[in-house]
C-alpha positions, 0 to 999 in steps of 0.5 A, spaced: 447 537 571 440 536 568 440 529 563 439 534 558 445 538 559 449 531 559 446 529 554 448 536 550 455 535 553 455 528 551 453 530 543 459 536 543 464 531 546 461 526 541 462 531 535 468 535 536 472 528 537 469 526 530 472 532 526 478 531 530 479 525 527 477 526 520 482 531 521 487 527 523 486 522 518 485 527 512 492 530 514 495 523 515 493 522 508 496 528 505 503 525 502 501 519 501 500 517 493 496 510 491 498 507 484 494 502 481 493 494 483 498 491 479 493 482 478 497 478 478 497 470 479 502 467 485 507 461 486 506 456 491 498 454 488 493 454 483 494 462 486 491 470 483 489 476 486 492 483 486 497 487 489 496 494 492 502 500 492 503 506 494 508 511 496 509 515 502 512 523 501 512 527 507 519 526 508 524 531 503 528 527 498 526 520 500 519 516 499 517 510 503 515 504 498 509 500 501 506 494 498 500 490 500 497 484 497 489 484 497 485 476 499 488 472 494 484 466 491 485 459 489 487 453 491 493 450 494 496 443 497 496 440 503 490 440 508 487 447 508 487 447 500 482 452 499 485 456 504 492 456 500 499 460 502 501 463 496 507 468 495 509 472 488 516 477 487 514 484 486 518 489 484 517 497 484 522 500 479 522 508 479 525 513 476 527 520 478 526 525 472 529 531 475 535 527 478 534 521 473 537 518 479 533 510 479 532 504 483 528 498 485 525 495 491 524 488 491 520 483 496 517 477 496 510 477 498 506 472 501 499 473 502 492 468 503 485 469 504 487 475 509 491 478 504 498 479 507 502 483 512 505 490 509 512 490 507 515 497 507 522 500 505 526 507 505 528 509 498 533 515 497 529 518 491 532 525 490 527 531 490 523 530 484 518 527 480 517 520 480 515 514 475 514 507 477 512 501 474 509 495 479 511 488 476 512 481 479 516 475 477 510 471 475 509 473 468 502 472 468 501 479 471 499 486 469 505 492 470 502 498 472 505 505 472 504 510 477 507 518 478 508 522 484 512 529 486 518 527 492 518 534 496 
């Protein structure tokens, strides 16, 4: 095979793998709904920053619930001071407006400089459509209101 035609080979190869991949992530982004980041200040230090929510609806009558802190700022005790560990409860309540079903998932999240892990949980919703409210237990915070269709 001439350098050329492998070089062809090479850019085709190269092409179609990246369309697969756009297309891979395009469809796993399909049931995936983002609320607005709910700021909010945190325990643990003179801590704030904000939290990320979505729901996940490719599953008929339930949605996945993910919350996910952004890098927080601020100081905090102990050595590593401007590098603090901070920790803040949120809550998303949603309501079924169909069904009028309604519920909470509440989880304590702890976050840093990296932001935090991912905490997620199964809410047996009910097909329909969805209001939430994000909140926290820090009154220094701004809820935040989302809407989403469950399947």
């Amino acid at each position: 095979m001439s350098p050329h035609g492998f070089s062809r080979l090479s850019l085709r190869a190269v092409a179609l793998l990246s369309l697969s991949a756009a297309a891979a992530a395009t469809a796993g982004a399909a049931g995936a709904v983002e609320f607005p980041q709910t700021p909010s200040m945190f325990y643990g230090g003179l801590c704030g920053g904000s939290i990320r929510t979505w729901a996940d609806t490719d599953s008929p009558g339930r949605a996945v619930f993910n919350i996910q802190a952004a890098p927080i700022t601020g100081v905090g005790p102990g050595t590593y001071s401007m590098a603090p560990l901070c920790e803040v409860w949120t809550n998303v309540d949603w309501h079924n407006t169909t069904t009028g079903a309604a519920g909470r998932y509440a989880v304590n999240v702890v976050s840093g400089i990296y932001g935090s892990i991912q905490y997620s949980e199964f809410q047996e919703t009910g097909s329909g459509h969805v209001e939430v409210t994000v909140s926290t237990a820090n009154p220094l915070s701004i809820p935040q209101h989302g809407a989403f269709d469950v399947p």
